[in-house]
N, C-alpha and C positions, 0 to 999 in steps of 0.2 A: 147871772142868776137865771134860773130857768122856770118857767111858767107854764104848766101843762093847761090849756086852753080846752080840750075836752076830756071827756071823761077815762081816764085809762086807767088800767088795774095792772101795777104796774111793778106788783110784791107778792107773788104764790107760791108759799113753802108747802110740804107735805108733812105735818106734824111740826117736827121741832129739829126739822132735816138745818143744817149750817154748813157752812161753805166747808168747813173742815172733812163732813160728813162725803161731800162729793170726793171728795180728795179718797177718802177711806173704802166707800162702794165702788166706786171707779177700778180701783185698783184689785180690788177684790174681785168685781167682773171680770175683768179682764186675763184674769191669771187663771180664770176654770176654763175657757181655752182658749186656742192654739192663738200666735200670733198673724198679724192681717197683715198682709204687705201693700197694704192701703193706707195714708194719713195724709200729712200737713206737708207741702210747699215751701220749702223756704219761700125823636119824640118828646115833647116836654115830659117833666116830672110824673109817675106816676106810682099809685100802689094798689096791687090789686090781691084777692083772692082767688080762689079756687073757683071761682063764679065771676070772676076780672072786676070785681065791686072792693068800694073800698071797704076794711076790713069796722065791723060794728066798736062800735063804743066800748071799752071795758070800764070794769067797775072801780072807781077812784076811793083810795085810802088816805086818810090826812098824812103829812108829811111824808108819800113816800117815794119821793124823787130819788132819794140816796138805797133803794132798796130793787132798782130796775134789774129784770134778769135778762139780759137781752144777749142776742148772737148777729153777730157779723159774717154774711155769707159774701162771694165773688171771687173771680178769678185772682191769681196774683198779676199783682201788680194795679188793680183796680181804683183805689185808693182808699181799704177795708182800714187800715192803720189810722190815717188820715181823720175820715169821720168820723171813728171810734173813738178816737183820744180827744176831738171836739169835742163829744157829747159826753163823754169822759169826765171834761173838765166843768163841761156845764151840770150835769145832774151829780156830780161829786160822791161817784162810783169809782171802782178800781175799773181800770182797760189792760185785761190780758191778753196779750199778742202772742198765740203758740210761736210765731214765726222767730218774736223777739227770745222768747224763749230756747230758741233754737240756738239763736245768735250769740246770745251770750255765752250757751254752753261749749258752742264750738272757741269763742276766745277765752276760756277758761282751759283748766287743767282736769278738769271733770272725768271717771270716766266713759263716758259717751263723746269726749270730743276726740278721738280719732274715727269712728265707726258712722262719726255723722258727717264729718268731712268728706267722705267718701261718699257717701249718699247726697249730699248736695252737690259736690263737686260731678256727679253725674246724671246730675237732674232728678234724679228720682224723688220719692215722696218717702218723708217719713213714717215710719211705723207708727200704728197703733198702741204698740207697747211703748215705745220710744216714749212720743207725745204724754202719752198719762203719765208716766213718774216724772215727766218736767214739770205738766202741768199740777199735779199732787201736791209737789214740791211748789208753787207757787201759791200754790189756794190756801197750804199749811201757814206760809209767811202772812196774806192777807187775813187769816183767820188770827193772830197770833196780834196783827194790830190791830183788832177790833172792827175790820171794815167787813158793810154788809153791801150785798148785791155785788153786780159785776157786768164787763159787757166781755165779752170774751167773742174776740177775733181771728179766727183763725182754725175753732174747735166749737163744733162738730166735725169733719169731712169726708165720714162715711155712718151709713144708716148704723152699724154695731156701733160707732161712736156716740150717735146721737139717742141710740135705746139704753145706754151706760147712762147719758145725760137723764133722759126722761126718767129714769127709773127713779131717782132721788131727788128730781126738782122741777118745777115748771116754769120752763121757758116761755115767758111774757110776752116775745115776741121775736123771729128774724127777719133782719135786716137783710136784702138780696140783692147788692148793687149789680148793677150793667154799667159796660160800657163796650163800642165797636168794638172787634178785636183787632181793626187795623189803629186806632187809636192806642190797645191796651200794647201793641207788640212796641209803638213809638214811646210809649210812657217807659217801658220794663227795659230798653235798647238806651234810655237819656238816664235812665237815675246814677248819680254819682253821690258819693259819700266824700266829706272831710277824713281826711286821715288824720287832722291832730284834734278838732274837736269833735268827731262823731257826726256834724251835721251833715242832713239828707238832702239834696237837691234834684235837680231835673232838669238838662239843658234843651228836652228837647220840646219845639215847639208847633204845637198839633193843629193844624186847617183841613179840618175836611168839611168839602161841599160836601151837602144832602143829595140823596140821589132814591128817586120813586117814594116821594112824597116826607122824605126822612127831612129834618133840620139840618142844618151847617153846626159845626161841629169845632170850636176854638178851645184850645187848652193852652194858657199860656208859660214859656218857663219859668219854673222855679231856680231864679240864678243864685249863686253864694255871696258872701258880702265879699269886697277886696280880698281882706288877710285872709279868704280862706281857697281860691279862684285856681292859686297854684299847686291847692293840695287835695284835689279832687282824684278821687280812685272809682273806679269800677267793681262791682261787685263780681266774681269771678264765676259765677253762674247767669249775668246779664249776657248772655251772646242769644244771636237770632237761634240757633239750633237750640239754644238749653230753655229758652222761654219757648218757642213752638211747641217742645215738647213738653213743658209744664202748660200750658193753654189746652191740648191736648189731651192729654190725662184728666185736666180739671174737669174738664168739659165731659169726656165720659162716666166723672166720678158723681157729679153734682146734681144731677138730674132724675136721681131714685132719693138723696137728701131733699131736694129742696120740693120732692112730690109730699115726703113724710110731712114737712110745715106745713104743707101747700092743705093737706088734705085734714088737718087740724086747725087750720082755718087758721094759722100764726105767720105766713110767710107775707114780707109787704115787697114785693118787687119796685126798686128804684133805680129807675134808670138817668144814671150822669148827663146833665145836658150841655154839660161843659167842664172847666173848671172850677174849684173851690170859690172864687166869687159867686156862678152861675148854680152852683150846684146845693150849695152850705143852706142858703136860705129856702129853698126847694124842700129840700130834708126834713126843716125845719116846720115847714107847712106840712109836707106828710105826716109826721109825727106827732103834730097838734101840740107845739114847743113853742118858745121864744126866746130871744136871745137879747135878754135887755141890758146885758153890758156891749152887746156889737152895736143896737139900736142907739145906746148911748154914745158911744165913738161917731156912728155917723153922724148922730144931729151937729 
């Protein structure tokens, strides 16, 4: 259960805008023009502002943990999924992963799953147009079972994507993790997937000394259980050349996005100090949360 500790406003529609509503403007902006060949990817703790201060108090509504509109920014491969589906599961919110989004389509029979094959299989980034009718298509489904708010990971990741956003909803806050990029290229280089159950892991395991006043830097792996050790795959866009040049891109893409938060005064910059032991509770303090079923396991 989750316990907001100060004050946050943490639920701003515009009118009587619904999640279906994005679904529908979205699409509608996007089709007055032309298509973007811009989109989605398949230090201790800290959060700052536009002025490096941590971001003021917002204004707190009863009950509205289940109504957060929050955005997941970071490189791939950072761990945007990861925290997302934590806090996901703690404010009992949907957690949209454009990426997952992707994923599924390309193992379906959809069709978009040959035209996106292609486009992952060579690094590139998805479309703008691509992304909204996945995503449309997903907001329709959570609209449809009654769910409100959302943390959506993966979308925004470009400024025309995130004035699609603004324009019919306000965004409560983003999330902007960091982490080294010689760390993120070892994290994107270890993830292996279960071939029979779908489970995600990470063999590789990250030590880096601090160097000019930086921390040391441990990330431990994430191993599979036995029955699953022999059936680990690679994801076929995990090679050093196809993650440099998703790092790359991202990097050039990300930094006109995250000035729009930045200069709204919504961007909380969180830099990873570690792994999800190290990191989770960090988060957690930024955010002015609590986690009193993890609190409960460790006592």
């Amino acid at each position: 259960m989750a316990v907001s500790k100060l004050n946050h406003r943490l639920f701003r529609l515009r009118g009587y805008t619904t999640i279906s509503s994005i679904a529908f403007i979205a699409l509608r902006s996007l089709s007055s023009s032309s298509s973007s060949d811009h989109g989605i990817d398949l230090k201790p703790a800290t959060w700052v502002d536009h002025n490096q201060k941590g971001l003021p108090p917002l204004e707190q509504k009863p009950n509205s943990d289940k109504n957060v509109q929050w955005v997941f920014l970071g490189c791939p491969g950072v761990g945007k999924g990861t925290y997302a589906s934590r806090l996901s599961n703690l404010l009992g919110v949907p957690h949209i992963a454009t990426g997952d989004l992707v994923r599924e389509e390309l193992s379906s029979s959809g069709p978009l799953a040959s035209q996106l094959a292609d486009i992952v299989n060579q690094g590139k980034l998805v479309s703008d147009e691509i992304i909204i009718k996945l995503l449309s298509k997903r907001l329709e489904t959570s609209a449809a079972k009654g769910e409100t708010g959302f943390i959506l990971d993966g979308f925004p990741r470009t400024i025309r994507q995130a004035e699609i956003l603004d324009g019919v909803t306000d965004i409560d806050l983003v999330i902007n993790l960091k982490l080294r990029e010689e760390a993120l290229l070892a994290k994107c280089l270890g993830r292996r997937i279960c071939s029979e159950c779908g489970g995600n892991y990470n063999v590789a395991s990250i030590d880096i000394k601090g160097e000019d006043g930086s921390p040391n830097l441990y990330m431990a792996p994430l191993l599979p259980p036995p029955h699953c050790a022999s059936k680990l795959i690679t994801r076929s866009d995990d090679t050093e050349e196809v993650v440099k040049k998703r790092l790359r891109i991202y990097n050039e893409m990300s930094q006109p996005l995250e000035e729009f938060y930045r200069r709204r005064g919504k961007l909380l910059e969180f830099e990873l100090p570690g792994g999800i032991p190290e990191s989770w509770p960090k988060l957690l303090q930024a955010l002015n949360l609590e986690d009193h079923d993890e609190q409960s396991a460790a006592a």
